[in-house]
DOVO-447024 format. One record per residue (C-alpha): x, z, y. Coordinates in steps of 0.2 Angstrom, whole numbers. Each point is the difference from the previous one (the first is absolute). Last residue first. Example, Ala and Ser with C-alpha at 12.3 -4.5 7.8 and 13.67 -1.06 7.14 Angstrom:
// DOVO-447024
+-------+-------+-------+
|  east |    up | north |
+-------+-------+-------+
|    68 |    36 |    -5 |
|    -6 |     3 |   -17 |
+-------+-------+-------+
***
This chain:
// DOVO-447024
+-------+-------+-------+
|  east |    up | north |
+-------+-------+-------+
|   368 |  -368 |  -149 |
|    10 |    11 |     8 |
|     5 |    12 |   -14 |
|     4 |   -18 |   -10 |
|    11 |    -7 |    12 |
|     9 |    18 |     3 |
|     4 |     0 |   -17 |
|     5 |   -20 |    -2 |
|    10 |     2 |    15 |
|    10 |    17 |    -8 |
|     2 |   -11 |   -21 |
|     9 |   -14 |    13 |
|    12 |    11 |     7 |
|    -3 |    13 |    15 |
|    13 |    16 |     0 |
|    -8 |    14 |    13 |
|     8 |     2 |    17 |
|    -2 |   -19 |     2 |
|    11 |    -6 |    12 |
|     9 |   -13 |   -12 |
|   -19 |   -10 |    -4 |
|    -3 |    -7 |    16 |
|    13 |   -10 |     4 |
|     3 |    -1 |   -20 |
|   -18 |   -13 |     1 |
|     3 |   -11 |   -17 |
|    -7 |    13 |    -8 |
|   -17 |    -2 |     7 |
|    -4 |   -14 |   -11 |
|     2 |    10 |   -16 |
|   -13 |    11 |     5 |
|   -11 |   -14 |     4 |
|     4 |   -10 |   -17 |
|    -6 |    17 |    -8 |
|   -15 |     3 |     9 |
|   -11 |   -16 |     1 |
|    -8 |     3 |   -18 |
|    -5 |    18 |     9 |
|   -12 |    -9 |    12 |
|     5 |    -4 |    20 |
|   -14 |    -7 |     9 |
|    -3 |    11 |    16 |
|   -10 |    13 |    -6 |
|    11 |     0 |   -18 |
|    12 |     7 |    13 |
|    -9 |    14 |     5 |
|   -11 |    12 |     9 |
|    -3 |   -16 |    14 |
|     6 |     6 |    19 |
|   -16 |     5 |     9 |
|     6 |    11 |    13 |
|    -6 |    17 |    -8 |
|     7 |    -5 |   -17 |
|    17 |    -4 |     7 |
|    -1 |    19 |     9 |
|    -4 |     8 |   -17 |
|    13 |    -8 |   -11 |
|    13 |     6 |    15 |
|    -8 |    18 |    -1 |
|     1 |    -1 |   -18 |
|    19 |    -2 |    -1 |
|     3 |    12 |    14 |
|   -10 |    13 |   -12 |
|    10 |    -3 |   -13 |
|    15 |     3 |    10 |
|    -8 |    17 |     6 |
|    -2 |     3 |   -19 |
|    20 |    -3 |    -4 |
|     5 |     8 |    16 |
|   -10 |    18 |    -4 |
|   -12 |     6 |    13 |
|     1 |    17 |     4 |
|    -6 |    -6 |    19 |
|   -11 |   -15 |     1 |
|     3 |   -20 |     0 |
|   -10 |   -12 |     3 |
|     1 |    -4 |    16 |
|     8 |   -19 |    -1 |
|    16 |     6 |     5 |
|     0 |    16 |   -10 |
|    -3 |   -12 |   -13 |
|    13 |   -13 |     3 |
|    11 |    20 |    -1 |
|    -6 |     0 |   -17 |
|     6 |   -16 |    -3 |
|    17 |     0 |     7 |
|     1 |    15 |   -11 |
|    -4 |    -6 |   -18 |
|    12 |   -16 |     3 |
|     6 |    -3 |   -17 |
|   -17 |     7 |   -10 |
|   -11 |    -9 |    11 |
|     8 |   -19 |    -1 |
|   -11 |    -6 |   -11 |
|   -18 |     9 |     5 |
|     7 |    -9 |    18 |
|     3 |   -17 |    -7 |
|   -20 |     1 |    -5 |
|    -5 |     7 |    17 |
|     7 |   -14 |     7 |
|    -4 |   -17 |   -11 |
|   -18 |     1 |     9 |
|     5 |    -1 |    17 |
|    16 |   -10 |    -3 |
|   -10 |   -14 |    -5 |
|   -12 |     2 |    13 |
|    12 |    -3 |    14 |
|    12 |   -14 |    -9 |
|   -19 |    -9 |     1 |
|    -7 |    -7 |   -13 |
|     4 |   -17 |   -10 |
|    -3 |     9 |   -17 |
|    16 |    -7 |   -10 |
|    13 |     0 |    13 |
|    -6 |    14 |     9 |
|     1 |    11 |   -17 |
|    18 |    -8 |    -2 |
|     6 |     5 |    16 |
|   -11 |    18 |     2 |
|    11 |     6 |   -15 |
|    16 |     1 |    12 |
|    -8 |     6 |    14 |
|    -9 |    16 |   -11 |
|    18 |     3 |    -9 |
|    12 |     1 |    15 |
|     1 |    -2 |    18 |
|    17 |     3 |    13 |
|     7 |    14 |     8 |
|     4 |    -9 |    17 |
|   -14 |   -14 |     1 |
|   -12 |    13 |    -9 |
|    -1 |    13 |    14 |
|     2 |   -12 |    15 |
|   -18 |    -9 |    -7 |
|    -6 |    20 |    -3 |
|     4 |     1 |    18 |
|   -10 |   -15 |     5 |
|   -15 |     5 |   -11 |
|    -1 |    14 |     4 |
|     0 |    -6 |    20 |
|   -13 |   -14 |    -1 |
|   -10 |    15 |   -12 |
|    -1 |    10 |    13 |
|    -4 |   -13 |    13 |
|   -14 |    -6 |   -10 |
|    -6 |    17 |    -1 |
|     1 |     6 |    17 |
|    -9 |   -18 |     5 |
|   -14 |     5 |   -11 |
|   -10 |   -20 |     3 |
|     3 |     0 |   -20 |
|   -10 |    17 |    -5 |
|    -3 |    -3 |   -18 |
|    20 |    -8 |    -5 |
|     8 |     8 |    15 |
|    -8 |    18 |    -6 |
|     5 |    -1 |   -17 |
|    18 |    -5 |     5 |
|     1 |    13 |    13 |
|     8 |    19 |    -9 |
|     8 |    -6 |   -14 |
|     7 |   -14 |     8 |
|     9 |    10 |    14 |
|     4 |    12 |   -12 |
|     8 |   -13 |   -12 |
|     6 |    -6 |    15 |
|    10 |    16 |     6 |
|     6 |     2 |   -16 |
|     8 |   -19 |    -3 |
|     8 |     2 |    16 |
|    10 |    17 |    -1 |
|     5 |    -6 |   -17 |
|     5 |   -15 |     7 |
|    11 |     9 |    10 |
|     7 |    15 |   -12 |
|     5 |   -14 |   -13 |
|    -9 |   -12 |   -14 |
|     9 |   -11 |   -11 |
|    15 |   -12 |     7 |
|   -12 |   -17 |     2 |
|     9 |   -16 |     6 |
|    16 |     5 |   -12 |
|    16 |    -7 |     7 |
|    12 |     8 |   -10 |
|    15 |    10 |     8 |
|    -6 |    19 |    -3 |
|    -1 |    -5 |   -21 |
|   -17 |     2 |    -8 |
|    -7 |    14 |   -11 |
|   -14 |     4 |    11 |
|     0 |    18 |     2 |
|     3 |     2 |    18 |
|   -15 |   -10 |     5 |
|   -11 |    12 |    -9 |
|   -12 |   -12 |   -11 |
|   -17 |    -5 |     5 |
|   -15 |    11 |     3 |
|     0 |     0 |    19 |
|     1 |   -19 |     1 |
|   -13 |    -2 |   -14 |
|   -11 |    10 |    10 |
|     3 |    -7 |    17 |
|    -2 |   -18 |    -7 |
|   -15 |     4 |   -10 |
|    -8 |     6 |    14 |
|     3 |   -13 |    13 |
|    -5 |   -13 |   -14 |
|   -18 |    13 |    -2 |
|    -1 |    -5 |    19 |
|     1 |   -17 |    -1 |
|   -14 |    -1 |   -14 |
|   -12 |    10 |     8 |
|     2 |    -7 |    17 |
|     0 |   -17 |    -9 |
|   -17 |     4 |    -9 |
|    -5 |     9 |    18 |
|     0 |   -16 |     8 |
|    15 |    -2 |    12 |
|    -5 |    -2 |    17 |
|     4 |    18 |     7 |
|    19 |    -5 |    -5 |
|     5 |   -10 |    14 |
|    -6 |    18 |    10 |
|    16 |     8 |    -9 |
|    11 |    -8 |    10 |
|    16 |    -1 |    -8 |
|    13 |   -10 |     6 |
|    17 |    -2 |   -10 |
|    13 |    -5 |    10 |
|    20 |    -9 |    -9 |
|   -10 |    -2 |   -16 |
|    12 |     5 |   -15 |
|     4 |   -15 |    -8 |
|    17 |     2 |     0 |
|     0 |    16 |    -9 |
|    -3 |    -9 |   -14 |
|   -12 |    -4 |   -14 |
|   -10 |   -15 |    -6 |
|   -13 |     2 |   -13 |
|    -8 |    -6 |   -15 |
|   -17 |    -2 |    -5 |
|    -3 |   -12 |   -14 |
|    -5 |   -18 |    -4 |
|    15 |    -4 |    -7 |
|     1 |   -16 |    12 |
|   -10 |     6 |    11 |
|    11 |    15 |     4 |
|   -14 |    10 |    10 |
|     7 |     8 |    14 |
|     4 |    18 |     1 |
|    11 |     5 |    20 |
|     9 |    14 |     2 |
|    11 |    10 |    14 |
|   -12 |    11 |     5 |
|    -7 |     6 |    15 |
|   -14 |   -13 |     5 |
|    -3 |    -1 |   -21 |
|   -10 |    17 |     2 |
|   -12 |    -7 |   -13 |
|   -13 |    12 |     6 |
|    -8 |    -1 |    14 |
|    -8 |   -16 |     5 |
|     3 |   -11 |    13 |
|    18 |     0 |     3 |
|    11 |   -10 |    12 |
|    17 |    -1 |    -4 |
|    12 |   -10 |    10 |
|    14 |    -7 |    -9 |
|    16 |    -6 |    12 |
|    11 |   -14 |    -6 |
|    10 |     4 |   -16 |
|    14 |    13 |    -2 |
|    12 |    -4 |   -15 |
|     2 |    -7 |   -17 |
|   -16 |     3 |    -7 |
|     1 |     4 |   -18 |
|     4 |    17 |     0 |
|   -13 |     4 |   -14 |
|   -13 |   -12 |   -11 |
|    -8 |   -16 |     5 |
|     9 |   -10 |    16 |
|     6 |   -17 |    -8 |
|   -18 |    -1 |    -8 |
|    -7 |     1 |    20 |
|     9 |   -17 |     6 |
|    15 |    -3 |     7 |
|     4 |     1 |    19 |
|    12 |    16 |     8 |
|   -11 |     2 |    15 |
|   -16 |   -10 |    -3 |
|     0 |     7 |   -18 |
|     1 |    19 |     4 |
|   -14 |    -1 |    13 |
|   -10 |    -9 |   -13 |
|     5 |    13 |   -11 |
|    -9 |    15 |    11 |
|   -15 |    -9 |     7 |
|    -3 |    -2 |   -19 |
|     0 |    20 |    -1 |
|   -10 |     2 |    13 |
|   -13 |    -9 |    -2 |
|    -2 |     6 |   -17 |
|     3 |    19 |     6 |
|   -16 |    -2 |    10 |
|    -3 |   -11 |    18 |
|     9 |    -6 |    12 |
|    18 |    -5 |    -6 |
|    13 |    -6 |    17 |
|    16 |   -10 |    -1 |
|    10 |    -2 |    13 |
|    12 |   -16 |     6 |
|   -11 |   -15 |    -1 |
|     6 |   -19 |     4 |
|   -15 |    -9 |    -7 |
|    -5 |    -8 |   -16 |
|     9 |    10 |    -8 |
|   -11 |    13 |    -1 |
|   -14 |   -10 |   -11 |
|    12 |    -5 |   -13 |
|     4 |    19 |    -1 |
|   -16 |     5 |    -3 |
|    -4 |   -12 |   -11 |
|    13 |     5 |   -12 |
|    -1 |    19 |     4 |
|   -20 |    -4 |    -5 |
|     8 |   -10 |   -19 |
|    11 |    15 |    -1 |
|   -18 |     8 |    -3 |
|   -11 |    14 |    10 |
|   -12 |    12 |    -9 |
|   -12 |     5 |    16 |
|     2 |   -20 |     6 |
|     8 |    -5 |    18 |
|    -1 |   -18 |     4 |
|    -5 |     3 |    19 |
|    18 |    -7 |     6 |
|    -2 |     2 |    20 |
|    10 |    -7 |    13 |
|     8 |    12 |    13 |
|     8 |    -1 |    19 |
|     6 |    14 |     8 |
|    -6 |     0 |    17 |
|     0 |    20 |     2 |
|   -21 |    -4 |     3 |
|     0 |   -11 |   -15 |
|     8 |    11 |   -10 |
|   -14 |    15 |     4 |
|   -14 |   -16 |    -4 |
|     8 |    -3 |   -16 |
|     0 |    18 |    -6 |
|   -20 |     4 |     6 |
|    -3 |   -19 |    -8 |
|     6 |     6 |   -16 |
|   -13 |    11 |    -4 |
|   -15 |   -10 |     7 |
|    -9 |     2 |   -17 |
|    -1 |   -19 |    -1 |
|    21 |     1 |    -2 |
|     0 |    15 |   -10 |
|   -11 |   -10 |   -13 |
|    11 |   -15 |     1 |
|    17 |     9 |    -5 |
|    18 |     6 |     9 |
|    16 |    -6 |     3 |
|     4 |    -5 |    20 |
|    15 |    -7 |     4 |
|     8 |     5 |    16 |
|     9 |    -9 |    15 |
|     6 |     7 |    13 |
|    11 |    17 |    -3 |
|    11 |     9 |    14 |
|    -4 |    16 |   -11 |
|    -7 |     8 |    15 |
|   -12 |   -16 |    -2 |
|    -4 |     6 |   -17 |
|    -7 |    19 |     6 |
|    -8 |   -10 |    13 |
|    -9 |   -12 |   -13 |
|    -4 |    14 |   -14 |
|    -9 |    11 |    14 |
|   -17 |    -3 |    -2 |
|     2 |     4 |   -17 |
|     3 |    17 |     4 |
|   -17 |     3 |     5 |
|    -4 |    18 |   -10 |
|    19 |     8 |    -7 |
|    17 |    -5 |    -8 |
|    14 |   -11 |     7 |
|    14 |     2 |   -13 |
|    18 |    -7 |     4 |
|    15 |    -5 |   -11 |
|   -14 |     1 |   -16 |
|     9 |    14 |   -15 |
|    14 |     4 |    -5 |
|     6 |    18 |    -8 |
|    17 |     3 |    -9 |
|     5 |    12 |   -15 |
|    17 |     7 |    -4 |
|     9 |     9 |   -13 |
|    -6 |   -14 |   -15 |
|     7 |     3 |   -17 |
+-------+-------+-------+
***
């Protein structure tokens, strides 16, 4: 048994309206010159990356641009990425944009320093040391990837989502401005900001830390939940409780978008040190077979994953209820928990997200392969506070469809 727990997170945070402007002095401190610049087409005409380029260009750094970015990136994008990189002498690394943007800014960074390609990388503890320095840009709020140490790709060659975990891949500066995200149409802002949610939920609702039966000198990635990651996962589910309806109606609500800029970092720090479980690990094959976002997918698999674990984590939900208001005195936990449930069914209705899976082109025929599927992702499954097996995923497929 564990006696310990540790917290990592970004090596700096730069949060707050403008910061942007201040990615080139922040990287001249760094006694950086050259940078490479991940990030996609539509945040290049939306003039999003030209408020970045402009501050590096005023701390004479220079920066070429790779604008392949997709929303559901591939090792094929790292691939090109990469190619792309090496065509000049670059020493950091930045991702503008969402967690996809990110996350291949992430591996690149990884495979310019220790070389390979991103199949050598898939799974925990593969990256053999530091890596140039990752700047992380986000535009949205919700992935949280600029304070993780994560990055999904596609596996092309499987054609599933896999991912790349190590604490080396923890962005050396994170800057959120949450003014980068006033652009995002309010499908995305919806979709971002229920990924915030399900992060902090499943974060708080995962197994104690110091029960996971694993011994004090392995090297796990994701130790179970703990008093810090708690304290985060909380205060976003407040946070989210509290703006996301208003940032998805109301997008020029600069209190809003910052609000959920901020839950949706501290529910990014939340996760990276407790870990995900059963909702992450069912979105793989339902983005795999519906081509939507990771966003949506965890929107409608959450409330589902939530009736599942109710009985093993009864108080962690009825204090999310408290957190989302819905509690009242002489309430018992078991109804209170209820309640969280319906409260979190209620605020994806209110923002658009699809009732279910059927919505978004999963039928029951597809159930069985899909719950077989997510078996492959142990990462994921070990924290669960509730046991998950293939006869679990085809329950909770089926209550969400």
């Amino acid at each position: 048994m564990r006696t310990y727990w540790k917290f990592s997170a970004a090596e700096q945070i730069l949060f707050g309206q403008n910061t942007a402007r201040q990615v080139g002095s922040e990287l001249a401190l760094m006694g950086l010159r050259s940078a490479f610049i991940v990030t996609d087409s539509n945040l290049i005409k939306a003039g999003v990356v030209d408020v970045v380029r402009a501050s590096l260009s005023e701390a004479a750094i220079d920066s070429i641009i790779f604008e392949g970015g997709t929303p559901e990136p591939s090792t094929d994008i790292v691939s090109n990425a990469v190619a792309a990189a090496r065509k000049t002498n670059v020493d950091v690394v930045i991702g503008i944009g969402g967690g996809s943007n990110i996350d291949v800014a992430k591996v690149v960074a990884a495979i310019l320093t220790h070389g390979g390609t991103p199949f050598d990388y898939f799974g925990e503890d593969k990256v053999p040391g530091r890596t140039i320095p990752i700047i992380a840009v986000p535009t949205t709020a919700g992935t949280g990837s600029e304070t993780t140490p994560v990055a999904v790709l596609e596996d092309v060659t499987q054609k599933l989502k896999l991912a790349v975990s190590s604490n080396y891949l923890l962005p050396r500066l994170a800057v959120i401005d949450p003014l980068l995200t006033v652009s995002c149409p309010a499908k995305v802002t919806a979709e971002s900001g229920m990924d915030a949610l399900t992060h902090a939920v499943e974060a708080y609702t995962l197994i104690e830390h110091f029960a996971l039966p694993i011994p004090a000198d392995m090297r796990v990635a994701f130790p179970g939940k703990n008093p810090l990651s708690d304290a985060h996962a909380t205060r976003a589910i407040q946070l989210i409780g509290a703006n996301l309806r208003t940032a998805v109606y109301q997008p020029h609500n600069v209190a809003a978008r910052e609000a959920m800029s901020l839950a949706a970092l501290m529910a990014g720090m939340a996760f990276a040190n407790s870990g995900l479980s059963a909702v992450h690990a069912l979105q793989y094959p339902v983005g795999a077979l519906t081509h939507t976002s990771h966003g949506l997918g965890n929107a409608i698999l959450l409330p589902a994953v939530c009736d599942y674990l109710l009985p093993a984590q009864t108080r962690e939900f009825a204090e999310i209820a408290d957190l989302l208001g819905e509690c009242a005195d002489g309430t018992s936990d078991r109804d209170a928990a209820m309640w969280a449930i319906e409260a979190i069914r209620q605020i994806k209705t209110d923002v658009g997200i699809p009732n279910g899976l059927s919505d978004i082109g999963v039928t029951a025929d597809d159930i069985p392969a899909m719950a077989q599927s997510t078996l492959r992702y142990q990462r994921l499954i070990r924290c669960s506070p509730r046991p998950l097996n293939a006869e679990a995923f085809e329950w909770i497929l089926r209550r969400a469809l």
